[in-house]
C-alpha positions in Angstrom: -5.1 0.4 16.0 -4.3 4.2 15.9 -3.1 6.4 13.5 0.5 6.2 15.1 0.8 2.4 14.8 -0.5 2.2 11.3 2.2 4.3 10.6 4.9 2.0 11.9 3.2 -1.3 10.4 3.1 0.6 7.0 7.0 1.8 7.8 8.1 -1.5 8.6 6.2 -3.6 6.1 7.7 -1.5 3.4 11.2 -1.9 4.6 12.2 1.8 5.1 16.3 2.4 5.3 15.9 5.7 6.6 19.8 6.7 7.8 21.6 6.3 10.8 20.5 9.2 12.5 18.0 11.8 11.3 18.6 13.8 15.1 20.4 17.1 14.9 23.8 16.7 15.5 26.8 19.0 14.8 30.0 18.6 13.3 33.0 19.9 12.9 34.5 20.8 9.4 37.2 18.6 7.8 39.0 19.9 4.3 40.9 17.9 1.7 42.1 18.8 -1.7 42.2 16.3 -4.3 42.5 16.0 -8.2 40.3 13.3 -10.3 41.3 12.3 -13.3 38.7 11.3 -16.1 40.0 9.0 -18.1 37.3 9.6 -20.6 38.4 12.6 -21.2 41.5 12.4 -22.5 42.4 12.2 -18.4 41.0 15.2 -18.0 42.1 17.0 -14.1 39.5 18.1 -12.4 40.9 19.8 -9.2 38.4 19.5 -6.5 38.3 21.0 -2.9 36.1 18.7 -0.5 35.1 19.9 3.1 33.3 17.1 5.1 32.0 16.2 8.6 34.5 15.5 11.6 34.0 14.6 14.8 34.1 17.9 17.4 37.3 18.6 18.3 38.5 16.0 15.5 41.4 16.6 12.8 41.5 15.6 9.1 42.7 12.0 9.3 38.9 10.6 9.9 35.3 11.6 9.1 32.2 11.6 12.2 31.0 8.1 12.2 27.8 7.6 10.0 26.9 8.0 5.6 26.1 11.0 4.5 25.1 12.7 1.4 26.8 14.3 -0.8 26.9 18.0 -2.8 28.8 18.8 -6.0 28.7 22.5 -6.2 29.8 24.7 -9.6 31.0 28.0 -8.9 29.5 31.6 -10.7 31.5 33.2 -13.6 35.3 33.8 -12.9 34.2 33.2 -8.8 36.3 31.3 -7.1 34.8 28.1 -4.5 36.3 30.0 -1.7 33.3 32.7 -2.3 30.9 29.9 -0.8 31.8 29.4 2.4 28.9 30.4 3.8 27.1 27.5 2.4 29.9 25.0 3.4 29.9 26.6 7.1 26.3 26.2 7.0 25.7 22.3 5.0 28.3 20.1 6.3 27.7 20.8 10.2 24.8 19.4 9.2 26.0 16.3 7.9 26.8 16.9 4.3 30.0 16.7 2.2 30.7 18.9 -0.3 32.6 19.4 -3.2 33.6 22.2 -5.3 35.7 21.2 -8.8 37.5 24.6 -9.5 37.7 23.7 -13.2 36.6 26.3 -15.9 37.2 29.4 -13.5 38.7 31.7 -16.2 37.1 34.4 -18.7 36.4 31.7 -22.0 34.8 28.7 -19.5 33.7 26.1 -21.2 29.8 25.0 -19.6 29.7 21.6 -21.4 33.2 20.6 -19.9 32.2 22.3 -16.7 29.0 20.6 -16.0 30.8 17.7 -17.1 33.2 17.7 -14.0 30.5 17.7 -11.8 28.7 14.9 -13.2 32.0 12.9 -12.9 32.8 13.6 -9.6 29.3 12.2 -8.8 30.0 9.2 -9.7 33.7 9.2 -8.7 34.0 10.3 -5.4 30.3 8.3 -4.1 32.8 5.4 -5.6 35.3 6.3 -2.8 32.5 5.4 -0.3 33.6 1.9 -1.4 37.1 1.7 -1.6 39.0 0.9 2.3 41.7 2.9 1.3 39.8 5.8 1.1 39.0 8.8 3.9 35.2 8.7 3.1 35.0 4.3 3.0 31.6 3.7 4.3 30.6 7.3 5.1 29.0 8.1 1.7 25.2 7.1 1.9 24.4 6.9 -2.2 22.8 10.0 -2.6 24.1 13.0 -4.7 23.2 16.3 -5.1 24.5 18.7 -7.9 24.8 22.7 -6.8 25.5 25.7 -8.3 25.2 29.5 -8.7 25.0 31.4 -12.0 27.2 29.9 -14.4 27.8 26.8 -12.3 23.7 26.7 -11.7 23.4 26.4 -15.4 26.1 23.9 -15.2 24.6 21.9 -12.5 21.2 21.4 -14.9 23.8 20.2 -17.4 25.2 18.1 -15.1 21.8 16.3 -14.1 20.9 16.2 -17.3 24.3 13.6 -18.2 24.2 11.4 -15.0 21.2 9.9 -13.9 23.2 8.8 -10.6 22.4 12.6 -9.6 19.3 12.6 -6.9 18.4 16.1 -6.5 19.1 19.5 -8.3 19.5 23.1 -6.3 20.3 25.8 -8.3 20.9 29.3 -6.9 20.2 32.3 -9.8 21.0 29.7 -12.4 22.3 31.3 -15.3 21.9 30.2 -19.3 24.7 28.6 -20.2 26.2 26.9 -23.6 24.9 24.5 -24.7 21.9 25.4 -23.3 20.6 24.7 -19.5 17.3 25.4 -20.6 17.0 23.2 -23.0 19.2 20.6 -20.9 16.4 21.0 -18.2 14.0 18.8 -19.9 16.2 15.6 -19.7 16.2 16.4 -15.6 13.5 13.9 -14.1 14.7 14.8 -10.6 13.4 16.6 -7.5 14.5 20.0 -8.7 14.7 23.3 -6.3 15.5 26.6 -8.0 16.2 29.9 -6.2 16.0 34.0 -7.8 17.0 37.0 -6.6 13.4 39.5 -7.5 15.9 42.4 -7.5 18.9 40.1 -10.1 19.5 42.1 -13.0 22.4 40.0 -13.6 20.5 37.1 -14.5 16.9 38.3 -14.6 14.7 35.8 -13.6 12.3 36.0 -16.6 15.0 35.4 -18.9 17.2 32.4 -17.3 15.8 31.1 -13.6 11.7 31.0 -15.0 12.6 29.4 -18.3 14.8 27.1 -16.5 12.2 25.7 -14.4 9.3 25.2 -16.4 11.1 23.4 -18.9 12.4 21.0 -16.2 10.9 17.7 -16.6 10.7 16.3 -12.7 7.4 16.0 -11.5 8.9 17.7 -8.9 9.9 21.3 -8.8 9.8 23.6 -6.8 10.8 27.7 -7.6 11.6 30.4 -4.8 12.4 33.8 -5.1 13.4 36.1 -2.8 12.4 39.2 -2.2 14.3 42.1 -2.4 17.2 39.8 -3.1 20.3 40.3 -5.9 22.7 38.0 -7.7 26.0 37.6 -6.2 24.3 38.0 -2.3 23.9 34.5 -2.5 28.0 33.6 -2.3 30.3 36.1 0.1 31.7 38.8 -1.2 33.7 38.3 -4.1 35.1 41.3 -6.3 34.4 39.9 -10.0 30.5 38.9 -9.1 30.4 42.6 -7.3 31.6 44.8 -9.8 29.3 42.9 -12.3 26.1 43.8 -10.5 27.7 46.8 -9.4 25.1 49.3 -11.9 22.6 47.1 -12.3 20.7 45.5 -9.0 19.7 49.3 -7.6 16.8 47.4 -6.2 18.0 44.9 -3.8 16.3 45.2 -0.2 18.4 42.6 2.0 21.8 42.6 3.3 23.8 39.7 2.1 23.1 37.7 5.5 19.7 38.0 5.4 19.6 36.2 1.9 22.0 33.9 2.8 19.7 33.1 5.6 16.4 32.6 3.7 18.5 30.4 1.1 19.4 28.4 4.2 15.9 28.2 5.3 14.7 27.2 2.7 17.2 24.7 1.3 18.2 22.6 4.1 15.1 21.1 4.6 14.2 20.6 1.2 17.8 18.6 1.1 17.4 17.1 4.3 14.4 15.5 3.2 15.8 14.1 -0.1 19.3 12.8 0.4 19.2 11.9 4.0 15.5 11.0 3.9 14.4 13.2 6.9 10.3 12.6 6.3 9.3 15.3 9.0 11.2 17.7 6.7 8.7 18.4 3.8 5.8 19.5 5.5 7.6 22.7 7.1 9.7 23.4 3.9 5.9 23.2 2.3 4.0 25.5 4.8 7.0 27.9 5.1 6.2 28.1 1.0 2.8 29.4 1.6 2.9 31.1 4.7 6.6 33.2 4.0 6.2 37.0 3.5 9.8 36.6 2.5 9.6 35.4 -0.8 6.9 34.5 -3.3 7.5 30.9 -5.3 6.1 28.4 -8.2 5.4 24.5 -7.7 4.9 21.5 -9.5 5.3 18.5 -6.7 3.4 15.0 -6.5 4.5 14.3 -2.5 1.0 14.2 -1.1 -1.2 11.5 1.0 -2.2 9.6 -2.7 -6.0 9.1 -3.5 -7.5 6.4 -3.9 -10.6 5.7 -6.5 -12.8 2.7 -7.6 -12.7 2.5 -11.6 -15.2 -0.8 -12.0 -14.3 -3.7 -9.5 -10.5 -2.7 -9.5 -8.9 0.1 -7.0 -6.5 2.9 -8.4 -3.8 5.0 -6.4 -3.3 8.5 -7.3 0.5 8.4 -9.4 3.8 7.8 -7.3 6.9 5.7 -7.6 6.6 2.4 -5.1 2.9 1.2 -3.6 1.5 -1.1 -0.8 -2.0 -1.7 0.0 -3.6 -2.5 3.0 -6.4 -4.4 4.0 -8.3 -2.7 7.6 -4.4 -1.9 8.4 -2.8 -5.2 7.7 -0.7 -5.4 4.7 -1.6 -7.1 1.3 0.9 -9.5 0.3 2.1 -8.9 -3.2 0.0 -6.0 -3.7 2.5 -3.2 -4.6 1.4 -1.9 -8.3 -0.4 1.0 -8.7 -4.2 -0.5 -8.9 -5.4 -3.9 -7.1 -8.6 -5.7 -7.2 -10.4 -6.5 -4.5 -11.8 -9.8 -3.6 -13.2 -8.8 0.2 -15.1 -6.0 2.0 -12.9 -3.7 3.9 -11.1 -0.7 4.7 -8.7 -0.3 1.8 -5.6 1.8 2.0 -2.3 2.8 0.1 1.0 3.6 1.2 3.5 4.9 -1.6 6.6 6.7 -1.9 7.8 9.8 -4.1 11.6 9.8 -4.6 12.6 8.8 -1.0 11.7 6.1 1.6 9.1 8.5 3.3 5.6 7.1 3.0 2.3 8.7 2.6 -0.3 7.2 3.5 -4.0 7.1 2.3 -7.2 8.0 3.7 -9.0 4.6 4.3 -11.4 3.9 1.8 -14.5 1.2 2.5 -15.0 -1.4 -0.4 -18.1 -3.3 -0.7 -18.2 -6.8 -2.8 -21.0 -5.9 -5.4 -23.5 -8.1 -6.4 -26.5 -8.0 -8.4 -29.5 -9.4 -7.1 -32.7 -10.8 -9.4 -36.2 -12.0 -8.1 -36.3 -15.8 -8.7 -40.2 -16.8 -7.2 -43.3 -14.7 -6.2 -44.3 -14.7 -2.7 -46.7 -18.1 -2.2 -49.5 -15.7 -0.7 -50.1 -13.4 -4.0 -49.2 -9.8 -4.5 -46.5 -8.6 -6.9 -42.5 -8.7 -6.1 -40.5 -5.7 -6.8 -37.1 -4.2 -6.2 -36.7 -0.5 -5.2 -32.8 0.2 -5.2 -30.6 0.4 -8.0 -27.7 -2.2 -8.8 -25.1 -2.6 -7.9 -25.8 -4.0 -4.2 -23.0 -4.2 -1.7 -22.6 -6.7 1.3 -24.7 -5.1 4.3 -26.7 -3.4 2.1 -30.8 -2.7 2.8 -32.5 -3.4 0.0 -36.2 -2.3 -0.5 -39.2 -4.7 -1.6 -42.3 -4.1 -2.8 -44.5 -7.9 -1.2 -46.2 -9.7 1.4 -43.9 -12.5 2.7 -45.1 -15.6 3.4 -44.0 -17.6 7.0 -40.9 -19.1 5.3 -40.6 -16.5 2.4 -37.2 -17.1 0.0 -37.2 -16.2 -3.5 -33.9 -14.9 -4.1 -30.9 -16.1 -6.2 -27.8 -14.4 -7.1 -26.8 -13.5 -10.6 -24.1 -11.5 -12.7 -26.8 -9.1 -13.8 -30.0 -8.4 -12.0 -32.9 -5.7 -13.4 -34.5 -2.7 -11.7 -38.4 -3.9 -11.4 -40.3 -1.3 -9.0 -39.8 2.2 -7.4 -42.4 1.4 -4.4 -41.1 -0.3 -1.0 -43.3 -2.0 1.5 -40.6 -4.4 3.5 -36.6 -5.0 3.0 -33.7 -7.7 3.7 -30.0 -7.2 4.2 -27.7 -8.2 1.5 -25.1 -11.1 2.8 -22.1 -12.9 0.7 -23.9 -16.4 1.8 -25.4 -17.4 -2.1 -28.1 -19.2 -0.1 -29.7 -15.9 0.9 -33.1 -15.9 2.8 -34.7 -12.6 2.7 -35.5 -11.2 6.0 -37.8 -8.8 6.3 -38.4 -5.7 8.6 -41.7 -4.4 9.5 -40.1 -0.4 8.7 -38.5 -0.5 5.6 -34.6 1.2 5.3 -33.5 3.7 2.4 -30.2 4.1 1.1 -29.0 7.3 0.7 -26.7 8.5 -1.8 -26.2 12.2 -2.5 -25.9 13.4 -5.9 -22.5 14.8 -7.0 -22.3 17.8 -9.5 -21.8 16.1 -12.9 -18.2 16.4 -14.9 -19.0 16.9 -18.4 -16.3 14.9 -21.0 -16.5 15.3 -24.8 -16.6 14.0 -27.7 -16.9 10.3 -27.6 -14.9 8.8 -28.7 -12.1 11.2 -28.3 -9.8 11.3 -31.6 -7.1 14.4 -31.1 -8.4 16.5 -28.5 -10.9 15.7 -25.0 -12.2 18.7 -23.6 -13.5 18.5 -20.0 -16.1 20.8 -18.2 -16.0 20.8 -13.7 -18.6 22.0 -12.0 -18.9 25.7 -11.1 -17.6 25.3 -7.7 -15.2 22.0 -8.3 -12.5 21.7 -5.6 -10.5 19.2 -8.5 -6.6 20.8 -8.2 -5.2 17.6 -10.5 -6.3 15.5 -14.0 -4.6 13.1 -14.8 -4.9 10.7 -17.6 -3.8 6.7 -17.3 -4.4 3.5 -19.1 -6.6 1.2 -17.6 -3.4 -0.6 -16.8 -2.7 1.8 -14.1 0.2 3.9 -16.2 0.1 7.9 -16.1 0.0 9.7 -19.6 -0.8 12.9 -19.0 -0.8 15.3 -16.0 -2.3 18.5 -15.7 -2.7 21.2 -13.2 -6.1 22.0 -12.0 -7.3 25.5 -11.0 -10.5 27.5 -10.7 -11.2 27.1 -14.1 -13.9 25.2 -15.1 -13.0 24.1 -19.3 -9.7 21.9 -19.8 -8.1 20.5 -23.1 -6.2 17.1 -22.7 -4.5 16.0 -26.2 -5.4 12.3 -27.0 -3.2 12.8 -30.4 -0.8 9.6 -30.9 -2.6 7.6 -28.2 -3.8 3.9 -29.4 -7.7 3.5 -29.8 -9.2 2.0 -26.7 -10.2 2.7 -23.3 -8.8 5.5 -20.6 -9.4 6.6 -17.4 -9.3 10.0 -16.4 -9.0 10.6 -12.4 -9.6 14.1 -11.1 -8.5 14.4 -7.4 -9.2 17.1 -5.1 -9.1 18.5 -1.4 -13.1 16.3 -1.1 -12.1 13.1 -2.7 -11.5 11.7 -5.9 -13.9 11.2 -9.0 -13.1 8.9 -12.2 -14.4 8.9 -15.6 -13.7 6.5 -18.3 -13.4 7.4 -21.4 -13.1 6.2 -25.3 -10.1 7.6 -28.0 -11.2 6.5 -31.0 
């Protein structure tokens, strides 16, 4: 079975949605305007212009057949929506709706209330999806993403932090808003995409997009800036935004296309692959992060093939949000936690899923039942019986001897334990799962080889508020993480070049932990005691 059918068997196995159709296809653009009322707001209006896909050539009265996502996008400081239609030319061609509440557009706006609209109309208009009466009645497929640039950035964060119905967050120059996005950020556990201007001395990076970011609390984020690029270059021209940057972006490089462009670039994959659930989308959008001589960027992003690693008898995947494992390619009934035990030789593999549908797939990794094996009888014609190779033993295993058989030599048993008697070979059998094992013996005896790894270094034991951890000199480790033995994450931490770490055990219950290191070469586990 090839790579290309394990693939599908995983795909289908798992049941994967995907949508309707993840080709290219073009639409026209449709327009409606409609007010919401929240009636937990005192019936608060929330005016609210909404441009959506059309069939070519189409008209107003019906949306192109199929469910698409949708966008709730917060205007800048006293902008207008009409300032962004270069991002609802560009999105809903593409198959997106989007909305734009034109609430809190004068010179005293109100963030809270502001970011509050958007995280209504979330949940209000994906309601319309099913309601017959209603234009977008089976179009909507579930998936919301909030928008926004400067002030309605920083009111997007707000709004992701009060509606966990939102599925993504892109912010363009996000500003700092009151109460405060930054703080807001660290209730937003979603896939999170923030863009910068380098040359925005409206909203400096340092001061409102950085801070942003690394407070977020997704374990996925992503941060791009531009180079060269200003503030208000990522809307069309609008007067107020203008004359605000005006005397202060000197610096910027780009015409306002040519940011518009990279935002595009960079943003419609990214969206692509996490409300529509387009899985050949994130590898590009990831290698256009590296390879770019456009802008520079910051991640923080589990959506990688997991890892697989052997703590004891019992197999661990590397974090993620939904798990299947395989058995040499077929799928494991029931086995979709985290960790599964073994009870066979084989090829073991994972398939999990990070936020969407899209699976990722493990390298395959060969289990071997252990057993320990002890000497039960000396050989009938003299001479002493000794075992060479260290326990455990694994099914197909050749194990070394020190003896001279006998015609019908058998003095083997299995048992639970087994000791280490001799480091001298003159003959060797091969381990089978049959508990009735004859030994069979080979004139040329066969070693075992097993290359020494580079040793990690984890102290004290026991742990009590602090575990500090030495890698080797040349460790290719980029990720620690620290889980129960039940499976659960605790703590994550980026890996680098360095070689010294500090994890914090403090407030963690007394007992035992794993610590999994994963790298570019494999995996490596190390239990540990906190105390």
């Amino acid at each position: 079975m090839n790579q290309k059918t394990v693939f599908f068997v995983i795909a289908s196995f798992m049941l994967f949605a995907g949508t309707k159709d993840l080709e290219a296809q073009t639409y026209s653009i449709g327009h409606m305007q409609e007010t919401f009322v929240d009636p937990a707001r005192e019936d608060r209006p929330v005016l609210t212009e909404i441009y959506f896909p059309i069939p070519e050539g189409g008209n107003n009265a019906a949306m192109a057949e199929g469910t698409f996502p949708l966008i709730i996008f917060g205007h800048g400081f006293v902008m207008t929506w009409s300032a962004y239609e270069n991002l609802w030319t560009h999105f809903v061609p593409r198959g997106y709706i989007m909305a734009f509440p034109r609430t809190e557009g004068g010179f005293s706006p109100s963030h809270h209330d502001f970011g509050l609209d958007m995280a209504f109309l979330a949940n209000t208009i994906q309601a319309l999806g099913q309601e017959e009466s209603s234009l977008f009645y089976q179009n909507l497929n579930g998936l919301t993403a909030v928008m926004g640039h400067s002030m309605g950035g920083g009111a997007a964060v707000l709004a992701a932090s009060y509606n966990q119905n939102i599925n993504a967050l892109l912010a363009l120059a996000p500003a700092e808003t009151n109460p405060s996005a930054i703080e807001a950020a660290q209730l937003v556990n979603r896939p999170s995409l923030i863009f910068s201007g380098s040359s925005d001395d409206v909203t400096p990076a340092s001061v409102h997009q950085i801070p942003i970011y690394e407070n977020l609390g997704t374990p996925c984020r992503t941060y791009v800036s531009i180079t060269g690029g200003g503030h208000c270059y990522f809307a069309n021209f609008n007067f107020n935004c203008n004359l605000g940057e005006l005397g202060s972006s000197g610096n910027i490089t780009l015409t306002r296309e040519e940011q518009q462009q990279i935002t595009a670039d960079f943003a419609a994959p990214w969206l692509d692959y996490f409300l529509k659930g387009d899985c050949d989308q994130w590898e590009p959008f990831s290698d256009s992060l590296h390879t770019s001589p456009r802008i520079t960027f910051m991640q923080d992003c589990i959506i990688e093939p997991p890892g697989i690693f052997l703590s004891g008898d019992t197999l661990f995947s590397t974090p993620a949000t939904t798990y299947q494992w395989f058995l040499n390619e077929e799928p494991i009934a029931g086995a979709t936690d985290n960790l599964y035990l073994p009870s066979e030789s084989g090829n073991y593999q994972v398939a999990v899923t990070y936020f969407t549908q899209c699976p990722w797939v493990s390298e395959p990794l060969t289990y071997l039942v252990q057993f320990s094996v002890a000497l039960s009888a000396e050989p009938e014609e003299g001479g002493s019986v000794m075992m060479l190779t260290d326990p455990p033993f694994f099914e197909g295993d050749t194990v070394e001897v020190g003896a001279v058989p006998s015609e019908d030599f058998a003095f083997l048993h299995w048992e639970e334990q087994g000791d280490i008697v001799s480091y001298a070979t003159e003959y060797s059998f091969i381990i089978e799962r049959d508990r009735n094992l004859i030994a069979r013996f080979e004139e040329t005896a066969t070693y075992i080889s097993r290359p020494d790894e580079e040793e990690i270094i984890v102290f004290p034991v026991p742990a009590r508020e602090t575990l500090h951890i030495k890698l080797p000199e040349s460790h290719h480790y980029n990720s620690i993480y620290l889980m129960s033995m039940e499976g659960q994450l605790l703590i994550r931490k980026t890996a680098g070049p360095s070689q010294t770490y500090r994890l914090s055990t403090k407030g963690l219950s007394a007992g035992v932990y794993q610590l999994l290191f994963q790298g570019n070469e494999g995996t490596q586990s190390v239990r540990i005691l906190v105390k």
